[in-house]
py3Dmol code that shows the C-alpha trace and the ligand (Angstrom):
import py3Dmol

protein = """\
ATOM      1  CA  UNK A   1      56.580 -19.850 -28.652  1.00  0.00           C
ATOM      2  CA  UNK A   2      60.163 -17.687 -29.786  1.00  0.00           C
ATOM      3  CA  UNK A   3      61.090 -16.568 -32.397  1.00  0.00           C
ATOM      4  CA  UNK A   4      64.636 -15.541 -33.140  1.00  0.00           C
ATOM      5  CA  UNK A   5      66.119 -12.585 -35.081  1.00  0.00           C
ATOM      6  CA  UNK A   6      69.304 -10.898 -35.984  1.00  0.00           C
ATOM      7  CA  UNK A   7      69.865  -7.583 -38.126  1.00  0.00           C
ATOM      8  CA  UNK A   8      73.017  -8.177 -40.268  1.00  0.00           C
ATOM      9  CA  UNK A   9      73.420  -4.634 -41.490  1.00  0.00           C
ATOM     10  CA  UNK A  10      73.074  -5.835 -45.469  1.00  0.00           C
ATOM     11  CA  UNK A  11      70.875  -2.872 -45.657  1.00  0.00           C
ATOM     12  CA  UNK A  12      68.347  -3.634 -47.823  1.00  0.00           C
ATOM     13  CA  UNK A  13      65.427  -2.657 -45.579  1.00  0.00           C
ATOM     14  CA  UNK A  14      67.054   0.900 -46.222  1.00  0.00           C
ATOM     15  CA  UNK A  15      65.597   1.550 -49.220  1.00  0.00           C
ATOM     16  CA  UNK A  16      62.341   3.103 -50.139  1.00  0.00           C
ATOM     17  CA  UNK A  17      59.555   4.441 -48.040  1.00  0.00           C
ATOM     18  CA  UNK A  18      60.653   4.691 -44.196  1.00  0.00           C
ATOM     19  CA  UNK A  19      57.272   6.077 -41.779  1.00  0.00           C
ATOM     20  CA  UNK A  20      58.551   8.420 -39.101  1.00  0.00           C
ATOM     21  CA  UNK A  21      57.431   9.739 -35.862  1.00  0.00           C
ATOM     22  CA  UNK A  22      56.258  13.412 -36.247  1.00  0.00           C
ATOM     23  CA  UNK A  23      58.896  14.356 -34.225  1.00  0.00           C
ATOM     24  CA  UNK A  24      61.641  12.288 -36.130  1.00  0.00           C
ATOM     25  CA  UNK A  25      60.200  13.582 -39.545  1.00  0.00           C
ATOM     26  CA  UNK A  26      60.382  17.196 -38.183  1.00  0.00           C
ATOM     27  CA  UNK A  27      64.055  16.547 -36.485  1.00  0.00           C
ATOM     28  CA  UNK A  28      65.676  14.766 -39.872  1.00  0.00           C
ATOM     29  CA  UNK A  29      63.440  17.709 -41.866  1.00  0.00           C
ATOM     30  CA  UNK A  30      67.137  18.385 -43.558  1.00  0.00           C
ATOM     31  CA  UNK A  31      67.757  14.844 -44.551  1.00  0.00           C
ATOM     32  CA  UNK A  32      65.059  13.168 -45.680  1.00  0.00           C
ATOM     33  CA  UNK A  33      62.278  14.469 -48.293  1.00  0.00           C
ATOM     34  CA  UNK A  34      59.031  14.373 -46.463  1.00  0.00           C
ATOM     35  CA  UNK A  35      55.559  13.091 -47.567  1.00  0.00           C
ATOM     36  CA  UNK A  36      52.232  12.207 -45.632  1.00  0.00           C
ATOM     37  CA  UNK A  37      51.222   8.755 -46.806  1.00  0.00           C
ATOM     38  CA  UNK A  38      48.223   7.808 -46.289  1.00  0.00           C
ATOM     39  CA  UNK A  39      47.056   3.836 -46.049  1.00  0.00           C
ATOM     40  CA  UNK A  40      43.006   3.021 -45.812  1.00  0.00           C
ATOM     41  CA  UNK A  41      42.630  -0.227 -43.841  1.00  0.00           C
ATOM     42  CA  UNK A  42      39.433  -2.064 -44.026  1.00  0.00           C
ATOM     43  CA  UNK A  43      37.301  -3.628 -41.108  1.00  0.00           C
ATOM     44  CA  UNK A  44      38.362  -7.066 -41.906  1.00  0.00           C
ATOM     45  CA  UNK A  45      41.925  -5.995 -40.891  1.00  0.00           C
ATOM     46  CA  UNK A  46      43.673  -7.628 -38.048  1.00  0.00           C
ATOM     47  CA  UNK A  47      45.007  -3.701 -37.909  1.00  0.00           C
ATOM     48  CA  UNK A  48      41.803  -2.134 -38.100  1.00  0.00           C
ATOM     49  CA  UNK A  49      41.610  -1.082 -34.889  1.00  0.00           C
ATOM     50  CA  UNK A  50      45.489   0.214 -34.114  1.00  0.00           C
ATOM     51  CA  UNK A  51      45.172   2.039 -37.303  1.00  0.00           C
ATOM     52  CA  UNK A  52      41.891   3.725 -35.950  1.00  0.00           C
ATOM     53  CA  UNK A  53      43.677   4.785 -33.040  1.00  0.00           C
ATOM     54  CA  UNK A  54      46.583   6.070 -34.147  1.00  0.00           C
ATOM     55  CA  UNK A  55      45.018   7.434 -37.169  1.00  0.00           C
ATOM     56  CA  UNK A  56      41.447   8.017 -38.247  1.00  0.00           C
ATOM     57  CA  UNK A  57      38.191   6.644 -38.655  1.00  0.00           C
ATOM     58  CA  UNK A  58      35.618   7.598 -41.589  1.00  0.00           C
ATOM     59  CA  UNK A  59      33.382   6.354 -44.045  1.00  0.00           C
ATOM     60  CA  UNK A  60      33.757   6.041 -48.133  1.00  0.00           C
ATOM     61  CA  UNK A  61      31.142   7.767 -50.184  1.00  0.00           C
ATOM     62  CA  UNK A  62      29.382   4.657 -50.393  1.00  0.00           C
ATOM     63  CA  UNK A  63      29.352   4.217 -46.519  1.00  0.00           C
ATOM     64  CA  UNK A  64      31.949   1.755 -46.016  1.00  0.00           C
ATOM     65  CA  UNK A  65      33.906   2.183 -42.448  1.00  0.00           C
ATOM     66  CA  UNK A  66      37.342   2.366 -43.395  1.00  0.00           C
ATOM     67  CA  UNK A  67      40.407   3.409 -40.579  1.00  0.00           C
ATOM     68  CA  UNK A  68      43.386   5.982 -42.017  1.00  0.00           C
ATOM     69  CA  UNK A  69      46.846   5.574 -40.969  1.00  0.00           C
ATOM     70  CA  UNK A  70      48.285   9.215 -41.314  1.00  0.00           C
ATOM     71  CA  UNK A  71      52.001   8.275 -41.186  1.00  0.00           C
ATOM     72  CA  UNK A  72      55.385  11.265 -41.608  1.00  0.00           C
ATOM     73  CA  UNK A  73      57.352   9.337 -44.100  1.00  0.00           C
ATOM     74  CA  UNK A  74      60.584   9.651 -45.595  1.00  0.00           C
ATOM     75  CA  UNK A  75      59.160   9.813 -49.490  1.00  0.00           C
ATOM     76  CA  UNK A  76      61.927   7.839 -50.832  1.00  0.00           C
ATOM     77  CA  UNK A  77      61.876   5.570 -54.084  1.00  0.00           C
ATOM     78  CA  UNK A  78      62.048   1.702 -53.912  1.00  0.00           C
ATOM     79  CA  UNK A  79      65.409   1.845 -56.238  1.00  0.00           C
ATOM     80  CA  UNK A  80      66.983   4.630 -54.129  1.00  0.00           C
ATOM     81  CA  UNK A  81      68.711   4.050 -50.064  1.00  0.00           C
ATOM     82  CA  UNK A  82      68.130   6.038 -47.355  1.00  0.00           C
ATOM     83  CA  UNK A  83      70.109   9.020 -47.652  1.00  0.00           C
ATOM     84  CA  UNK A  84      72.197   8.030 -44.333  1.00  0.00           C
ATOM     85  CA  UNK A  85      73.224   4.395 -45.653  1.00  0.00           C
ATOM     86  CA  UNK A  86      76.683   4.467 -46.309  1.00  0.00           C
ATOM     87  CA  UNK A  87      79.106   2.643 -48.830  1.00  0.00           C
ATOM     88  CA  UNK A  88      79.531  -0.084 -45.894  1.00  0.00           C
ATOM     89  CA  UNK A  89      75.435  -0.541 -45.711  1.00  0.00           C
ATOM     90  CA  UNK A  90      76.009   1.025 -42.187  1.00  0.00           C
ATOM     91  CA  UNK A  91      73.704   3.805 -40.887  1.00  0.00           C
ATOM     92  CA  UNK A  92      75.884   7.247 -40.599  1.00  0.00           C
ATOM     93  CA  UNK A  93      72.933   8.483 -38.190  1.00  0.00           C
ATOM     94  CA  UNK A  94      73.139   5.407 -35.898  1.00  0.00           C
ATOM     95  CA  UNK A  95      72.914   7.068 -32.536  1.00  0.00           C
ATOM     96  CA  UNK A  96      70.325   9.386 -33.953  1.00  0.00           C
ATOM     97  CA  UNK A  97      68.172   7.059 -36.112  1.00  0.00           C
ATOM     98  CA  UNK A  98      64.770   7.094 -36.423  1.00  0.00           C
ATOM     99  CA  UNK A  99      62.629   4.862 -34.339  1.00  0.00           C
ATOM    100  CA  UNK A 100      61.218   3.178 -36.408  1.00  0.00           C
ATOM    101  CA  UNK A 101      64.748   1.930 -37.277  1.00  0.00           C
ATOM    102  CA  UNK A 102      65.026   1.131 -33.831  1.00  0.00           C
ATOM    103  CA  UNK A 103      61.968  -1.191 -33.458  1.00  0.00           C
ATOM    104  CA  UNK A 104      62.752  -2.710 -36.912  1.00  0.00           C
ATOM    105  CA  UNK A 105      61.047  -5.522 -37.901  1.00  0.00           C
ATOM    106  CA  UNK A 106      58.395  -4.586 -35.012  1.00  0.00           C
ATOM    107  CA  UNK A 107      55.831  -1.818 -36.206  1.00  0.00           C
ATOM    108  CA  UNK A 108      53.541  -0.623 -33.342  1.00  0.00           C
ATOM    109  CA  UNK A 109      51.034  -0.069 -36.858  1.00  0.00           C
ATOM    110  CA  UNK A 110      50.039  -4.038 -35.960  1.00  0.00           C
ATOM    111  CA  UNK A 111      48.865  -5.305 -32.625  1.00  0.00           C
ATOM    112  CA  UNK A 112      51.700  -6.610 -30.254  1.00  0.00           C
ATOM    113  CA  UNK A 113      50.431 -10.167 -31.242  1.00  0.00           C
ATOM    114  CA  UNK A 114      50.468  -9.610 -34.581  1.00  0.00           C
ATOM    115  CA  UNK A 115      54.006  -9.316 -35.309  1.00  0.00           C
ATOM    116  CA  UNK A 116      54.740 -12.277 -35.991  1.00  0.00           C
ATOM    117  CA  UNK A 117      55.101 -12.447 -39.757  1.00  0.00           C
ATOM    118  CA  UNK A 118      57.518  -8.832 -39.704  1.00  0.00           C
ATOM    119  CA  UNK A 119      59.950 -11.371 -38.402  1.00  0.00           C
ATOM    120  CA  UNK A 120      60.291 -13.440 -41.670  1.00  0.00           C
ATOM    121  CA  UNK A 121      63.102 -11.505 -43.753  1.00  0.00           C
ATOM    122  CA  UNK A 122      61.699 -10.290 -47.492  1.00  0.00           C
ATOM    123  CA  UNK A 123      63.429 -11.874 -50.429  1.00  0.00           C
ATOM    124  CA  UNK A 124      66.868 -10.446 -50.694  1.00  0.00           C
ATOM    125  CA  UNK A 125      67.305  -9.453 -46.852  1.00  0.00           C
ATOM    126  CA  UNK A 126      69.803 -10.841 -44.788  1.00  0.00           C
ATOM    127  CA  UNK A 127      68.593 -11.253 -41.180  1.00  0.00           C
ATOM    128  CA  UNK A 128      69.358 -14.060 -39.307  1.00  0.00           C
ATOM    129  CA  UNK A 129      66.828 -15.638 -37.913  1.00  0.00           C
ATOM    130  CA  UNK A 130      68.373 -19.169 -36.879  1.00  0.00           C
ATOM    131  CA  UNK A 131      67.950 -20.559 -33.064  1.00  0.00           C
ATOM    132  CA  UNK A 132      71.629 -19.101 -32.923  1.00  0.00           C
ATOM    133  CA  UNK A 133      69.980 -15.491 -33.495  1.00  0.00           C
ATOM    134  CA  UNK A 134      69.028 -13.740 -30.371  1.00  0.00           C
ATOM    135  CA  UNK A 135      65.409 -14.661 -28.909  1.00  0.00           C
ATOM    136  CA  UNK A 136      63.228 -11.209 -30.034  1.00  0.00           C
ATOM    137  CA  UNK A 137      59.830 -11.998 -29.291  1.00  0.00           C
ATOM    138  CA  UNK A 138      57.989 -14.759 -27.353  1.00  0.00           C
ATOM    139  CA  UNK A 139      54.699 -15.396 -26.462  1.00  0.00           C
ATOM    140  CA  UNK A 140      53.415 -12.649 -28.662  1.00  0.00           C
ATOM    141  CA  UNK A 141      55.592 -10.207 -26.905  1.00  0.00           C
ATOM    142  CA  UNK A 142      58.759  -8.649 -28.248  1.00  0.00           C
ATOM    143  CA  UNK A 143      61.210  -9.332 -25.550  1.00  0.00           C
ATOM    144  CA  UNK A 144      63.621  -6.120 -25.530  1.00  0.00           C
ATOM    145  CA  UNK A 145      60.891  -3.559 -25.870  1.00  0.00           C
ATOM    146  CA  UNK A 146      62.182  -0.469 -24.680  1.00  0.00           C
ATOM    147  CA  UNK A 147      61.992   1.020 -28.221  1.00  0.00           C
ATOM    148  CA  UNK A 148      59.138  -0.297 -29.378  1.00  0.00           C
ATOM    149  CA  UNK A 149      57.196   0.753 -26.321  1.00  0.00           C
ATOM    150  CA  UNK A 150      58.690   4.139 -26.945  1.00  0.00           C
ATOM    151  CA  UNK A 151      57.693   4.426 -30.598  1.00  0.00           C
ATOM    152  CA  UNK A 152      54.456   3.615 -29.640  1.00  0.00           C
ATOM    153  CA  UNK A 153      53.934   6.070 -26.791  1.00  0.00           C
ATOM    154  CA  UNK A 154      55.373   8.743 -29.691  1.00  0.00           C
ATOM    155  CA  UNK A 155      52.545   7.305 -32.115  1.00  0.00           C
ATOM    156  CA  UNK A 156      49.779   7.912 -29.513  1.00  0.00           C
ATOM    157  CA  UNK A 157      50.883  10.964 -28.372  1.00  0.00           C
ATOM    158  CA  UNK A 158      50.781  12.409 -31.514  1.00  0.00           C
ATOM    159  CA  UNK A 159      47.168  10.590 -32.969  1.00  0.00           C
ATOM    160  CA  UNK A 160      45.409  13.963 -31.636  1.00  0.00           C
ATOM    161  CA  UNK A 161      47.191  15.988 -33.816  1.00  0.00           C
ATOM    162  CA  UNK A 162      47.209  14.005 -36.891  1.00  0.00           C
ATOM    163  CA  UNK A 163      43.797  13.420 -36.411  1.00  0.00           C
ATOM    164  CA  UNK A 164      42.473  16.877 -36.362  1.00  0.00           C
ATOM    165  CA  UNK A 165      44.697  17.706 -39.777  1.00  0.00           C
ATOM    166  CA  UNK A 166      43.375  14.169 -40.959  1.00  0.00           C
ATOM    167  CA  UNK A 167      39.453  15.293 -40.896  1.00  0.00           C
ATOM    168  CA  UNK A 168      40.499  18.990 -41.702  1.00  0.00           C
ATOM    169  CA  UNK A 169      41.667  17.924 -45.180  1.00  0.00           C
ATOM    170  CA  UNK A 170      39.384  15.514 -45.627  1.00  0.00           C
ATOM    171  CA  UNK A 171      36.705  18.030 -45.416  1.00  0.00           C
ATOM    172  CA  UNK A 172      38.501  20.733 -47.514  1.00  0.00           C
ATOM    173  CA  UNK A 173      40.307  18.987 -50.090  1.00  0.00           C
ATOM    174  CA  UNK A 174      37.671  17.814 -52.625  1.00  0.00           C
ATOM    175  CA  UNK A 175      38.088  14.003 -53.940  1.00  0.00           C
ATOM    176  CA  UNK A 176      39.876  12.955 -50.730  1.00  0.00           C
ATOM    177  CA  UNK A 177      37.317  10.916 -49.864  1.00  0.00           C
ATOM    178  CA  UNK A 178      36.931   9.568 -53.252  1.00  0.00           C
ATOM    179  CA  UNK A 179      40.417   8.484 -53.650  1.00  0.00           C
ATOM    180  CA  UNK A 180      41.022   6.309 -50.330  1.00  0.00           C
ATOM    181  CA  UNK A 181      38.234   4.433 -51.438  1.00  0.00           C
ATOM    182  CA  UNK A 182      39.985   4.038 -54.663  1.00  0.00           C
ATOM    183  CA  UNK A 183      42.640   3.530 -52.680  1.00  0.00           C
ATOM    184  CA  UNK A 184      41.143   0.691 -50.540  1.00  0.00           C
ATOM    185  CA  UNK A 185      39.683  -0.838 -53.471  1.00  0.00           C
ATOM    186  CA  UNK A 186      43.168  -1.815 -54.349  1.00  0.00           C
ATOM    187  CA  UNK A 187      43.604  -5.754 -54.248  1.00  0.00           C
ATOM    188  CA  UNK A 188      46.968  -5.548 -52.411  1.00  0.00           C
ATOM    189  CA  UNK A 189      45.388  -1.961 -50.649  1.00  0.00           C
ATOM    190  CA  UNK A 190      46.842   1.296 -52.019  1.00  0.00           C
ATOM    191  CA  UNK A 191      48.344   4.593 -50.484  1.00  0.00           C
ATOM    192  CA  UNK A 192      48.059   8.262 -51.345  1.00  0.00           C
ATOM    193  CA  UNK A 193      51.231  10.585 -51.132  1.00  0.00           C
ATOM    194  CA  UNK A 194      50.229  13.950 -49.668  1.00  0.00           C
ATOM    195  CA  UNK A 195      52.639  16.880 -49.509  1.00  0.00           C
ATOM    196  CA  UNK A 196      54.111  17.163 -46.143  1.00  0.00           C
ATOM    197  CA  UNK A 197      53.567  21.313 -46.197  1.00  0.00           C
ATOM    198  CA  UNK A 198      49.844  20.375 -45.922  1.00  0.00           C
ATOM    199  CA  UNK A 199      50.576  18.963 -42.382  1.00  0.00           C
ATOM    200  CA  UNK A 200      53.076  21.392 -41.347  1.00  0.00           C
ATOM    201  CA  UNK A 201      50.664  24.662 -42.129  1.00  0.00           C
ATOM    202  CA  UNK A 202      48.718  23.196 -39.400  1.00  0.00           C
ATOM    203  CA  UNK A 203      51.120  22.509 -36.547  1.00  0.00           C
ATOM    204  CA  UNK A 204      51.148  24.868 -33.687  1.00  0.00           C
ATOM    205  CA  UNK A 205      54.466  25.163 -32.159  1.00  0.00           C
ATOM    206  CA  UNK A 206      57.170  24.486 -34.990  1.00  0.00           C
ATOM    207  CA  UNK A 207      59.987  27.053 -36.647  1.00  0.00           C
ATOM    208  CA  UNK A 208      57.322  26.568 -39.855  1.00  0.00           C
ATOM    209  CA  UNK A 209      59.556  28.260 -42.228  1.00  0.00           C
ATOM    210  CA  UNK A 210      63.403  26.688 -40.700  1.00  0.00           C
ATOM    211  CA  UNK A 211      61.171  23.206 -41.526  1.00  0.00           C
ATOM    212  CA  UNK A 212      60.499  24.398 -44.897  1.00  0.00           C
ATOM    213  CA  UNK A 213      63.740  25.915 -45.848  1.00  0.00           C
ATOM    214  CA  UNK A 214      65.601  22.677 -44.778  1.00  0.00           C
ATOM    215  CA  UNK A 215      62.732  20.517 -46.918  1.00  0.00           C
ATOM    216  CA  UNK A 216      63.234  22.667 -50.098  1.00  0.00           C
ATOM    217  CA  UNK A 217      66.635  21.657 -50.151  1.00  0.00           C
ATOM    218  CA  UNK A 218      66.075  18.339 -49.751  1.00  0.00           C
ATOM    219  CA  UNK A 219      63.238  18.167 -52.230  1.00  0.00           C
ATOM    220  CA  UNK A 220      65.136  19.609 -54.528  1.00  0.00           C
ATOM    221  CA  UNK A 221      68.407  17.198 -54.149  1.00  0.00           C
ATOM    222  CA  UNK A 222      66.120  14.067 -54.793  1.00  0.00           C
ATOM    223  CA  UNK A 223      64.293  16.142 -58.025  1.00  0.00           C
ATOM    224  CA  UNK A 224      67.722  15.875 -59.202  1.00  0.00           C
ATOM    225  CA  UNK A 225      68.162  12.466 -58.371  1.00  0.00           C
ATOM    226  CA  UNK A 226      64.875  11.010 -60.015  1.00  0.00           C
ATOM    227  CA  UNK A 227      65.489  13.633 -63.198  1.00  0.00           C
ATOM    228  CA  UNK A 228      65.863  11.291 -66.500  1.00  0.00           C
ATOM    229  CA  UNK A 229      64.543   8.146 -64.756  1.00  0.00           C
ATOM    230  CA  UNK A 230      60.650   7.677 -66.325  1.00  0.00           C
ATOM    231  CA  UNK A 231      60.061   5.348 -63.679  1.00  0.00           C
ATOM    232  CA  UNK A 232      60.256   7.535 -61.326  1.00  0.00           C
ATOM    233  CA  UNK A 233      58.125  10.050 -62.948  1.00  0.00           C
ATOM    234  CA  UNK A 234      55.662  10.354 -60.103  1.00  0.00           C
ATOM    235  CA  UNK A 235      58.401  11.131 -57.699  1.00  0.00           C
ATOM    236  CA  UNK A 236      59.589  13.503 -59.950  1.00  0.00           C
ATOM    237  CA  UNK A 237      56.524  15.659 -60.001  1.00  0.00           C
ATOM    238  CA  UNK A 238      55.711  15.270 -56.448  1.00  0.00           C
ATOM    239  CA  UNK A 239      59.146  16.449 -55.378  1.00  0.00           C
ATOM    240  CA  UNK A 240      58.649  19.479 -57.828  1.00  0.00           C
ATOM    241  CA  UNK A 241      54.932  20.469 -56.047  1.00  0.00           C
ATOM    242  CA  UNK A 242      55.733  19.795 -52.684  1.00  0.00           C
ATOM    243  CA  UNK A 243      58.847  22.288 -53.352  1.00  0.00           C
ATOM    244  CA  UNK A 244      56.173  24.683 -54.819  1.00  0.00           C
ATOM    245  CA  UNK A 245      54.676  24.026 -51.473  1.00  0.00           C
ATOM    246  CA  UNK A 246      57.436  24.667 -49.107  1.00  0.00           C
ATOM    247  CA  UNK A 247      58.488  27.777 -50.360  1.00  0.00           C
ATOM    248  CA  UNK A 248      55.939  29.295 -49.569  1.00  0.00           C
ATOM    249  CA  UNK A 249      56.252  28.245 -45.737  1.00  0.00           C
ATOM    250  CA  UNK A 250      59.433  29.994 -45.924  1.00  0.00           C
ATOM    251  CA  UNK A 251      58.600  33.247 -46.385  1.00  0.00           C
ATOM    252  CA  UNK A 252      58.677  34.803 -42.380  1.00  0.00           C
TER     253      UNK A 252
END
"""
ligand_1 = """\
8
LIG
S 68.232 6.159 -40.897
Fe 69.844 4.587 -40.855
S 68.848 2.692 -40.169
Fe 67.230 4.135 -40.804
S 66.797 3.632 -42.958
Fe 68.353 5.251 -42.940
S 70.334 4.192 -43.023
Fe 68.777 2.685 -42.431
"""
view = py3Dmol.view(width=600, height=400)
view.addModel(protein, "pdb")
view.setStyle({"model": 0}, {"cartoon": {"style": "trace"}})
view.addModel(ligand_1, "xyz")
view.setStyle({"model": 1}, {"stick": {}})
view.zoomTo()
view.show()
């Protein structure tokens, strides 16, 4: 079976929360404002087991198995685009995007035959996905997979290393636990936004405070931008912490 797709540039799928590679989230540190979001996924999830892989495995305090995904992410507001969209919806960073805007609608999050349903466009997207749009995957494969097959060696490379911070804070951080089950508990399944500085105090070779100084600006541009809009309160104080947070990583 095929399926075809087409990405019109309208843009939309530029706004809000974007999850990045470690390595992208550490390259664009002076662009985007970082977070560490982090999604329980039950058993009964097709994506239980990718997410255990790529993430974490644990238990709630009632002993329910529950995977993490521990995704970078570029902590950005529904209401708000991507700070590299332009006026003409293009992307100002094209030849140094992300890839996860590369493999857009694929996410190496779901198995490769599981992707099926990514390539139905949300209300308000444009992407064409007529027989005249290009074939993009068939027989539960994605056809041009160079950069899907590179996000996802990225992903695995770096589960080690998110792991280990994963169980570290779970362990030291009290009502962790507590709150992914909250989280999981969720009919449509919740996140929780952790500071980015708590993964970045634990990574071994990185310029920690060059990271830092280029995130405090950043954080502190989209403070601005969320100031005055109660909607956006929650942004607004996690912006403020996380800056908290960062400058201390400056200091040499
Ligand atoms: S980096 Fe470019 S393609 Fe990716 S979300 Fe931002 S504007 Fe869109």
């Amino acid at each position: 079976m095929e399926f075809h797709f087409l990405c019109t540039a309208c843009g939309k799928c530029c706004f809000g929360w974007l999850p990045l590679t470690l390595k992208d989230a550490l390259t664009h540190a002076g662009r985007f404002p970082l977070a560490v979001i982090w999604t329980p996924v039950k058993p009964a999830s097709k994506a239980y087991d990718i997410t255990a892989k790529l993430g974490l495995a644990t238990r709630t305090l009632n002993k329910k198995r529950l995977a993490v995904r521990i995704a970078p992410t570029a902590y950005i507001p529904p209401s708000l685009p991507c700070p590299a969209l332009n006026a003409d919806n293009l992307c100002e960073i094209h030849s140094d995007k992300p890839s996860r805007c590369r493999t857009m609608p694929f996410s190496p999050y779901r198995e490769e035959s599981d992707q099926r349903e990514l390539l139905v466009p949300r209300p308000g997207w444009a992407c064409a996905t007529s027989p005249e749009a290009p074939v993009v995957y068939r027989d539960k494969t994605p056809v041009d997979r160079d950069d899907f097959d590179r996000e996802c060696r990225d992903l695995i490379a770096q589960a080690p290393i998110l792991r280990t911070y994963g169980e570290w804070l779970l362990a030291t951080v009290p009502g962790m636990i507590e709150n992914l089950g909250r989280a999981a508990a969720k009919p449509r399944g919740g996140h929780m936004a952790v500071s980015f500085a708590s993964l970045l105090r634990r990574l071994g070779d990185v310029d920690k405070p060059a990271i830092a100084e280029a995130q405090l600006a950043v954080l502190g541009e989209f403070a601005s931008k969320v100031a005055d809009q109660p909607a956006l309160a929650e942004y607004s104080r996690n912006y403020s912490a996380w800056a908290w947070e960062m400058e201390r990583l400056t200091r040499r």
